[in-house]
C-alpha positions in Angstrom: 0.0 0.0 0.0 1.6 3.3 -1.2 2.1 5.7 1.6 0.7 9.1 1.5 3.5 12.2 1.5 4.6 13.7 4.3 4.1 17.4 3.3 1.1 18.8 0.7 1.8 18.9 -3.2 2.2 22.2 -4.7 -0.7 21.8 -5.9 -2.1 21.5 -2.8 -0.2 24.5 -0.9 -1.3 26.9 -3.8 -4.8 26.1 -3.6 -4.6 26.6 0.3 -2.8 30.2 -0.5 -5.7 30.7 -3.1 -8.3 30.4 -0.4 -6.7 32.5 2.2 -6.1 35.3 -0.3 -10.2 34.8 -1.2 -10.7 34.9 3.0 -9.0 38.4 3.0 -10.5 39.8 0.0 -13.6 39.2 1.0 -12.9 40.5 4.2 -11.6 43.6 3.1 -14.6 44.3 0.5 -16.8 43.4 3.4 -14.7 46.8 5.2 -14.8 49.0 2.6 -18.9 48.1 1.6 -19.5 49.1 5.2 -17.3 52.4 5.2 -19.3 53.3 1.7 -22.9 52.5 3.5 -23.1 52.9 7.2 -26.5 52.0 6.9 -26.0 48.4 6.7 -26.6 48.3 3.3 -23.9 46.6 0.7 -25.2 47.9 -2.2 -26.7 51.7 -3.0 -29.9 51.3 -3.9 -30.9 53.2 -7.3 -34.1 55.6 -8.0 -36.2 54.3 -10.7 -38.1 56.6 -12.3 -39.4 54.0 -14.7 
C-alpha cells in the first residue's frame, strides 16, 4: 500500500494560498462596503423613475 507524503503537493499549498487570499479579500470588501454604506446596506440602492 503506497504511503501518503509527508508534506502537501504544490498543488495543494497553492490552492490553500488561493483560499486564504479569497478569505481576505472578502474581508476587506466586506470593510470598505460598510465604510461606503453605514446604513448596513452593501449595495446603494438606485431611483427608478421607470
Amino acid at each position: 500500500m503506497p504511503s501518503a507524503p509527508s508534506r502537501p503537493s504544490r498543488e495543494e499549498i497553492l490552492a490553500a494560498k488561493l483560499r486564504e487570499n479569497l478569505k481576505r479579500r472578502k474581508v476587506q470588501a466586506r470593510a470598505l462596503a460598510a465604510d461606503l454604506a453605514p446604513d448596513g446596506s452593501a449595495l446603494p440602492k438606485g431611483e427608478s423613475n421607470g
